[in-house]
C-alpha positions in Angstrom: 15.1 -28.4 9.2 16.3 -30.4 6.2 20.0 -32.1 6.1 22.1 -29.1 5.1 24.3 -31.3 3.1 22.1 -34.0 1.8 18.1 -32.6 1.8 17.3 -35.5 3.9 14.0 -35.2 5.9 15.2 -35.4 10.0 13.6 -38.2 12.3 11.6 -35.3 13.9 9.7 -34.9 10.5 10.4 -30.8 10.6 11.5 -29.7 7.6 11.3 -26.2 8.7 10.5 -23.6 11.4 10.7 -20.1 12.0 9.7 -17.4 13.9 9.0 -14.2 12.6 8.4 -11.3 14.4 6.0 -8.4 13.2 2.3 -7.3 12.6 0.7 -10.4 10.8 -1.6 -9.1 8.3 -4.3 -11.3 6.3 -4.7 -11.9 2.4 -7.3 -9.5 1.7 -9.2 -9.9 -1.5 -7.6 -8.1 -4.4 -9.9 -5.1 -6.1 -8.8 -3.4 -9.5 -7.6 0.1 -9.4 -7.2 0.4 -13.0 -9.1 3.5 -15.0 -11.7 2.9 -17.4 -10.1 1.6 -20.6 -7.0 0.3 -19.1 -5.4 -2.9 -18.1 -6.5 -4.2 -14.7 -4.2 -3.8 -11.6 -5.3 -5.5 -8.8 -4.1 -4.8 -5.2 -4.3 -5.6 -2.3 -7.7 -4.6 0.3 -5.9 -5.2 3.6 -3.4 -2.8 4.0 -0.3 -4.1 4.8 -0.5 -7.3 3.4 2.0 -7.6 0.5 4.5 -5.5 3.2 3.8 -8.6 5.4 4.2 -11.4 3.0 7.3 -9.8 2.0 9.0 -9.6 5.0 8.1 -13.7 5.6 9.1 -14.6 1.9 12.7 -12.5 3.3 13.1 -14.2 6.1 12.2 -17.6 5.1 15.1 -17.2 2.2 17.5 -16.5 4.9 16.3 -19.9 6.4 16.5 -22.2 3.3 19.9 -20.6 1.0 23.4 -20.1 2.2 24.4 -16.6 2.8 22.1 -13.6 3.4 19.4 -15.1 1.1 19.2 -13.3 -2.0 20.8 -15.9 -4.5 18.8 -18.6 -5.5 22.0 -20.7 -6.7 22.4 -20.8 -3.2 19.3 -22.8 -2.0 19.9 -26.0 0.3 19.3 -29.2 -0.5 15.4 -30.2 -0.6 14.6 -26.7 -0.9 11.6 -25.6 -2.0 10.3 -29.1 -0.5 8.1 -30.6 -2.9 5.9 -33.5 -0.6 2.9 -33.3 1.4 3.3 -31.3 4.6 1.6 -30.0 7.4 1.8 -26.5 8.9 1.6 -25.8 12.6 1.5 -21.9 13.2 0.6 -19.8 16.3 -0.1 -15.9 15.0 0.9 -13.3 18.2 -1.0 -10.0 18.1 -0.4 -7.6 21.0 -3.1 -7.4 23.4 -4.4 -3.7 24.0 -4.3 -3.0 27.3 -8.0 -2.0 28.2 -9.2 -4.8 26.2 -11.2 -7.8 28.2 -10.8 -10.4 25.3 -9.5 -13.6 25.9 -8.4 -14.4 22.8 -7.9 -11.6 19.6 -11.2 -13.3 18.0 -12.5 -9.7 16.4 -12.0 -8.2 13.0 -9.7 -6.4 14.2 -7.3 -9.4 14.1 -8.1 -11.1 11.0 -10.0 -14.4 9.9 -7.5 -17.1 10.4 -8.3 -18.6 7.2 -6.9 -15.3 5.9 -3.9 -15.0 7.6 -2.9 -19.1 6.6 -3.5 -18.2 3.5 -0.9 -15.5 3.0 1.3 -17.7 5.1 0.6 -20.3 2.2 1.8 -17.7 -0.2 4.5 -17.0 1.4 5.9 -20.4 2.2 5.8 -21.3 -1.9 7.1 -18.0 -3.1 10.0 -17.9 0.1 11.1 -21.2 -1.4 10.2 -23.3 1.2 7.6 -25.6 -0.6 7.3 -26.1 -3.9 3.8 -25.4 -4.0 1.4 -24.2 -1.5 -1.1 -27.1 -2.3 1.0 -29.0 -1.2 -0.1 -28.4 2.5 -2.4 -30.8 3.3 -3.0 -29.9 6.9 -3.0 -27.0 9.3 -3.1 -26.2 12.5 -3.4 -22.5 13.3 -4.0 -20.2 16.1 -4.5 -16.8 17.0 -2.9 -16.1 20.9 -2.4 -12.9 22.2 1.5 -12.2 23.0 1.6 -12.0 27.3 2.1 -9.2 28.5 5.4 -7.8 26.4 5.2 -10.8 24.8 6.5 -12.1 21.2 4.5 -10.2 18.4 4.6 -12.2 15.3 4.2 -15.6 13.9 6.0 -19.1 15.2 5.9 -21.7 12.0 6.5 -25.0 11.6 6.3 -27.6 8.7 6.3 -30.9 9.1 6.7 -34.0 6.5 3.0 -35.6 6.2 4.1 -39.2 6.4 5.3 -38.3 10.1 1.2 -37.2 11.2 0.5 -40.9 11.6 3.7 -42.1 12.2 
């Protein structure tokens, strides 16, 4: 995490983490559910999703302002961090427990590329970057959660001048 007091990147080169427990859910394209003649309102396809990113963009507030999160006045220093960064996420889905998959590699779990990109969304609009471009590498996993395992999402961001450091 960032200096509290000064926004100063640490020597580790993690200028956040979190853990997040809950169902991830993708970014599902959006589809308009206006009627004929009237402006478009686009929602969501996965259900879910905006649920999801809501609870991260919550919980990554609590992480980067002073008290429970809901003033913005009260965002630490370096906060929303506005460099290149990599991410570094591990996604936990509960295993079913007939299943004989390995890994949670079927629709039933998402595309990866999905569920990064809500993650994206959610790390820009939770105040943690500036800008979700601004992630310029990724490292992402899908791991089933052992055998009453954690069920969620572990995240980590990570200054970009520390990858080849």
């Amino acid at each position: 995490m960032l200096d509290r007091r000064t926004g100063e990147v640490p020597s580790t080169g993690i200028i956040f983490s979190a853990d997040i427990a809950g169902s991830s859910k993708s970014k599902g394209s959006l589809r308009n559910v206006a009627k004929r003649g009237r402006t478009a309102h686009l929602v969501e396809q996965v259900e879910g999703s905006e649920d999801w990113k809501k609870t991260l963009i919550k919980a990554f507030h609590r992480k980067v302002r002073l008290g429970d999160g809901t003033n913005p006045a009260l965002t630490l220093p370096g906060y929303p961090y506005d460099d290149a960064v990599k991410v570094i996420v591990v996604f936990y889905f509960p295993k079913p427990v007939n299943s004989s998959l390995d890994y949670p590699s079927t629709r039933t779990y998402y595309d990866l590329d999905k569920l990064q990109r809500n993650l994206g969304d959610a790390l820009e609009q939770g105040h943690v970057l500036k800008d979700d471009a601004r992630i310029i590498e990724w490292s992402a996993q899908k791991r089933f959660a052992y055998p009453e395992g954690f069920v969620g999402l572990i995240v980590q961001v990570i200054d970009a001048r520390m990858i080849d450091a």
